[in-house]
C-alpha positions in Angstrom: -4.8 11.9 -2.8 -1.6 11.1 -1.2 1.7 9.1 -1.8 3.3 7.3 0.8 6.9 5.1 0.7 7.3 1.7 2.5 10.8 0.9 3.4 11.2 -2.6 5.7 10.7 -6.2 5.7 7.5 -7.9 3.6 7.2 -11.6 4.1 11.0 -12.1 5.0 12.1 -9.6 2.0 14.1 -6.3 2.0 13.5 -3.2 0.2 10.9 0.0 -0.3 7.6 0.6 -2.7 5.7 3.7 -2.8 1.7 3.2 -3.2 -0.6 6.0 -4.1 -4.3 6.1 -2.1 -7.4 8.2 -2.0 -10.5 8.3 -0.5 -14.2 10.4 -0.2 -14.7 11.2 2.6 -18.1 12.7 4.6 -17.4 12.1 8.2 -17.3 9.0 9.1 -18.0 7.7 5.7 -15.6 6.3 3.0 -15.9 5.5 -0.7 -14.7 5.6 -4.0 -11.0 4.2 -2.0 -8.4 4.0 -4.0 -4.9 2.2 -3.0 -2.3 1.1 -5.6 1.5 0.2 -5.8 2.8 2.8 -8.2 4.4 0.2 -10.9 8.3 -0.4 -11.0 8.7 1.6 -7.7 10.2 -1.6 -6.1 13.6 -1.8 -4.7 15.9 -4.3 -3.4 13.7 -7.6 -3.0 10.7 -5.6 -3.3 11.4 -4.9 -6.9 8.6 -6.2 -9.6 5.7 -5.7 -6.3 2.3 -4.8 -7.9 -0.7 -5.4 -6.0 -4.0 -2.8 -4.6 -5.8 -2.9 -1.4 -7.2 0.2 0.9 -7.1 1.9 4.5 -9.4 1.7 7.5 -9.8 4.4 10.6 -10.4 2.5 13.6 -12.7 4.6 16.3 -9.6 5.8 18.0 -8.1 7.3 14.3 -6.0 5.0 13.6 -5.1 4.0 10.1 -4.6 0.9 9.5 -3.4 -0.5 5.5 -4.2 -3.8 3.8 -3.5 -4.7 0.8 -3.0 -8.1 -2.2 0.1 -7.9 -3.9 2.5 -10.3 -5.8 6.1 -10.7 -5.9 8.3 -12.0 -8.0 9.7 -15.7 -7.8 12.6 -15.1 -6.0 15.9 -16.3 -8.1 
């Protein structure tokens, strides 16, 4: 289990989330994934983000996030 922050620039919008993920893992093998934005962690034009998604290794160990989230109509 681990929590990470985002802090940047999503789809022309400022701010920072933090998302919780986990994963099993039995060497090169992943399940029961688990990704998550932690609800009202949003800031700046981030705030109100909710969404899930997950991590991949590549072969070289490189992890690389996706994830579906929603934002708020901007006003």
């Amino acid at each position: 289990m681990a929590m990470e922050s985002f802090e940047g620039f999503l789809c022309g919008r400022s701010g920072s989330f933090n998302f919780a993920h986990s994963a099993t893992t039995s060497g090169s093998d992943r399940s029961a994934e688990f990704f998550t934005v932690v609800p009202t962690s949003g800031t700046g034009e981030l705030t109100g983000i909710h969404g899930a998604g997950g991590i991949t290794v590549d072969g070289e160990g490189a992890h690389h996030i996706w994830f579906d989230y929603e934002l708020p109509t901007a006003g």
